[in-house]
C-alpha positions as CSV (number, residue, x, y, z in Angstrom):
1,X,0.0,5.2,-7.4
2,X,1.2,5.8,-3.9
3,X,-1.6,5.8,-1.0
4,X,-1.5,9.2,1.2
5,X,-2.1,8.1,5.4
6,X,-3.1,11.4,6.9
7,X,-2.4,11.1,10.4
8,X,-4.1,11.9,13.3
9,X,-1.0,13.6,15.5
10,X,-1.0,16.5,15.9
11,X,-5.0,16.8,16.2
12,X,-5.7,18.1,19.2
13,X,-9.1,16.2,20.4
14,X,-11.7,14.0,19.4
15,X,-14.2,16.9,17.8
16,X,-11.5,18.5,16.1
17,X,-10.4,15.3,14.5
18,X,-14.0,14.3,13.4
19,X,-14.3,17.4,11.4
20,X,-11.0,16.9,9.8
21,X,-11.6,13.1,9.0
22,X,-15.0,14.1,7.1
23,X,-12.5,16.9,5.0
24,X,-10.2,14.6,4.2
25,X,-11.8,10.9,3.9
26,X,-12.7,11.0,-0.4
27,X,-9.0,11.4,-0.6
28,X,-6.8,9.8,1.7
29,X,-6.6,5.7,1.7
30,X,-6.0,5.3,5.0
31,X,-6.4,7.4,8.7
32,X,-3.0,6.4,10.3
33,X,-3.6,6.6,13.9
34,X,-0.7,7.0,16.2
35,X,-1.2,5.4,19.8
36,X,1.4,6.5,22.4
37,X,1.6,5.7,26.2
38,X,5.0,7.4,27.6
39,X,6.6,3.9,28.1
40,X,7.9,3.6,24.1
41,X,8.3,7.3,23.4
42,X,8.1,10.2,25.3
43,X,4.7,11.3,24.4
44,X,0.6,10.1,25.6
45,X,-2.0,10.5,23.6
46,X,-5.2,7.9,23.3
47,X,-5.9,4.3,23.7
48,X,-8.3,1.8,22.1
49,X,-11.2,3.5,23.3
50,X,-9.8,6.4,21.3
51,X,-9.5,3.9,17.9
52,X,-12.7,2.8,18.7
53,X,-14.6,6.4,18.5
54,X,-12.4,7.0,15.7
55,X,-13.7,3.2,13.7
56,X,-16.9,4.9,14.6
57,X,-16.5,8.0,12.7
58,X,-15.0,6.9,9.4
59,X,-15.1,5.2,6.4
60,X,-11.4,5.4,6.2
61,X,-9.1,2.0,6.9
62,X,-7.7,2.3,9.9
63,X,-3.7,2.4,10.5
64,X,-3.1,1.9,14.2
65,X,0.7,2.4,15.0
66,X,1.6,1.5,18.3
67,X,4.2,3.4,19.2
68,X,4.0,1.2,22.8
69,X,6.0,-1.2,24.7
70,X,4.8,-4.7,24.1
71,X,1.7,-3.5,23.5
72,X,-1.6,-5.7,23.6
73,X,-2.8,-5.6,19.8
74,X,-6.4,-7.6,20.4
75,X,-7.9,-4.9,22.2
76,X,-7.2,-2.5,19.1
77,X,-8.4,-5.1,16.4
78,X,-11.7,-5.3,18.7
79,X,-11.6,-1.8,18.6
80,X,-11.4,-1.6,14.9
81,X,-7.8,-1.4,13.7
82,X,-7.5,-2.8,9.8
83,X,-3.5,-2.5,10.1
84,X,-1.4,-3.5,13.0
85,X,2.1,-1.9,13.1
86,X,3.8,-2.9,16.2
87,X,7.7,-1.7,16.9
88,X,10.3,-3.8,16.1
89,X,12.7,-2.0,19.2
90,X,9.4,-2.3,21.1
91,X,10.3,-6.1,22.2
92,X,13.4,-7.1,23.5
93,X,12.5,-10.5,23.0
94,X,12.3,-11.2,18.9
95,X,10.7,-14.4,19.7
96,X,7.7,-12.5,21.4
97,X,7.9,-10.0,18.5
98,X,7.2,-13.2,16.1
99,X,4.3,-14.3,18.0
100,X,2.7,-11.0,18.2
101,X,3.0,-10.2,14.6
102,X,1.2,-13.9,14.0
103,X,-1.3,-13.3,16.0
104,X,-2.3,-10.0,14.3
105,X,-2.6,-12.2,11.2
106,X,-4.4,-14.8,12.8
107,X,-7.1,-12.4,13.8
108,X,-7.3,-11.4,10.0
109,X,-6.1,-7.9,10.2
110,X,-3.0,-6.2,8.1
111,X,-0.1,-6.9,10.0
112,X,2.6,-3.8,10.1
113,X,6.4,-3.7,11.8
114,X,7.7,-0.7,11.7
115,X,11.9,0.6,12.2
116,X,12.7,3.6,13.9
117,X,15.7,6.0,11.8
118,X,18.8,4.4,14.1
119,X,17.4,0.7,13.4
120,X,19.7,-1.4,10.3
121,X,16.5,-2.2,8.0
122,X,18.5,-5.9,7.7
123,X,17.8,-6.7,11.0
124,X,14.0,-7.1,10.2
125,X,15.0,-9.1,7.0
126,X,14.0,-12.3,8.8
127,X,10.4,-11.1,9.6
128,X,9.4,-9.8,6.4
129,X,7.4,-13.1,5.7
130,X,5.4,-12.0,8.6
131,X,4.1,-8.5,7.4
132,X,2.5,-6.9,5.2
133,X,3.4,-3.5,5.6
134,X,6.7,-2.2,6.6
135,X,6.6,1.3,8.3
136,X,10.3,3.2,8.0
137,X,10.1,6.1,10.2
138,X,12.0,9.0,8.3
139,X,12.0,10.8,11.9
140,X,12.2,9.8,15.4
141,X,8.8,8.6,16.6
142,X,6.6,10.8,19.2
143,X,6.7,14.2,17.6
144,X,5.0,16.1,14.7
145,X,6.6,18.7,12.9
146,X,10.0,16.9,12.3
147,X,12.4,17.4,9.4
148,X,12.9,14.6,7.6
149,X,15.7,12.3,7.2
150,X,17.7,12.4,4.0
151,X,19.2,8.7,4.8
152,X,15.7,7.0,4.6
153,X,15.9,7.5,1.0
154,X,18.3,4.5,1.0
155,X,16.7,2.6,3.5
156,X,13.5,2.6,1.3
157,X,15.6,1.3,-1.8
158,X,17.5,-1.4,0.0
159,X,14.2,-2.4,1.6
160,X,12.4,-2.4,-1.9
161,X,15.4,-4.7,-3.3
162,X,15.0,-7.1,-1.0
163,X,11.2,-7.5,-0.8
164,X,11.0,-8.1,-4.5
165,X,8.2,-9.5,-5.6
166,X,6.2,-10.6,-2.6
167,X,3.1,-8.3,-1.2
168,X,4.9,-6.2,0.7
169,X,4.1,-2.7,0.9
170,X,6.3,0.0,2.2
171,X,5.2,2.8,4.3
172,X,7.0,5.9,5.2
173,X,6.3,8.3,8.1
174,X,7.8,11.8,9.4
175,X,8.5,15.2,7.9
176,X,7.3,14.0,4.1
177,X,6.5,17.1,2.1
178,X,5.7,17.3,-2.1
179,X,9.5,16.9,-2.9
180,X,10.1,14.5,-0.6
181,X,7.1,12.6,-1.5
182,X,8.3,12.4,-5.4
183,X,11.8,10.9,-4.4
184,X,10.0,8.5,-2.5
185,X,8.0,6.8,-4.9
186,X,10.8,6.5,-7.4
187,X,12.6,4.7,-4.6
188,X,9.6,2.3,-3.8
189,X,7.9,3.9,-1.2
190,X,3.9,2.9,-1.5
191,X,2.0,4.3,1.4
192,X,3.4,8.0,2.7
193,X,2.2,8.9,6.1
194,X,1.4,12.7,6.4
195,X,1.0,15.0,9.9
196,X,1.9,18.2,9.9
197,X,2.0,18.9,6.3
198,X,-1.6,17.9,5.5
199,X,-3.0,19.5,8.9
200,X,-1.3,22.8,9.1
201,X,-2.2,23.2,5.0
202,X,-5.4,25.5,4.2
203,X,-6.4,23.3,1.7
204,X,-6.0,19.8,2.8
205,X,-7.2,18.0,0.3
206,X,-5.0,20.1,-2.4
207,X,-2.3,19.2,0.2
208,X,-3.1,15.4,-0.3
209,X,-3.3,15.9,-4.3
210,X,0.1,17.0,-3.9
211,X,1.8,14.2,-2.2
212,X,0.6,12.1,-5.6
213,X,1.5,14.6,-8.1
């Protein structure tokens, strides 16, 4: 069955997001918890001391997604991160990129790379061994509220082929809604991201339920 992330753009502030993590916690799997800074994307939003209050206030896994520029991933394991998804356009240097999604391992926490909709999903063929979750953006990262992209429907499939049997998992973030959920799983898509849609609902959880359905 495919695992529903609720994510925590577009809440506003820290009470407000409390509140909705104890609506939603019995039936998402994880919180996916985007972390901006202006220097990757346009947007700013919260830092590790933000993860850390959130660790604090959940029984949820934690998805930390660094939408950030070479960001520094120890200070957002220490601050409770379970899954670290860096950028693959975030390092011009793919060596650096290597070590960083090592040393997320090393420190025993999921390690995720995620490509933004313009990225070829064969050029992060070679660092698949290095992951454990693959996070395909099916919008352009920084905003809520986006409609989704009709060509990451292929990009999932291709990706799926080529992972085969390892542990790989395949994440999917931006604009997913109950049909676009249901084409995703048939193409191999095992963790779907939600913003907007689960947020904005009046009943989130039904909103979650529907995402599986």
């Amino acid at each position: 069955m495919v695992k529903i992330a609720p994510s925590t753009d577009p809440v506003k502030n820290l009470d407000e997001l409390k509140k909705y993590i104890n609506e939603i916690q019995e039936y998402a799997y994880f919180l996916h918890v985007d972390v901006m800074n202006s220097n990757f994307v346009q947007k700013t939003n919260f830092d590790d001391t933000y993860v850390k209050e959130i660790n604090d206030n959940t029984i949820l896994m934690l998805d930390v997604h660094l939408m950030v520029k070479e960001p520094d991933v120890l200070k957002y394991i220490k601050a409770g991160a379970n899954i670290v998804t860096i950028h693959f356009e975030a390092f011009e240097n793919k060596n650096e990129l290597k070590k960083v999604l090592k040393l997320i391992r090393q420190n025993k926490t999921l390690v995720g790379l995620s490509v933004k909709p313009k990225t070829s999903i064969q050029e992060i063929y070679p660092y698949l061994d290095l992951c454990d979750v693959i996070l395909v953006m099916s919008v352009e990262p920084g905003s809520s509220g986006q409609k989704f992209l009709e060509e990451t429907y292929e990009k999932v499939k291709v990706l799926k082929k080529e992972i085969g049997d390892r542990k790989i998992q395949i994440e999917v973030d931006g604009g997913i809604i109950p049909e676009i959920a249901k084409k995703l799983r048939l193409c191999g898509a095992d963790i779907l991201v939600s913003g907007n849609y689960v947020y904005s609902s009046k009943d989130r959880v039904e909103a979650i339920k529907s995402l599986i359905e």
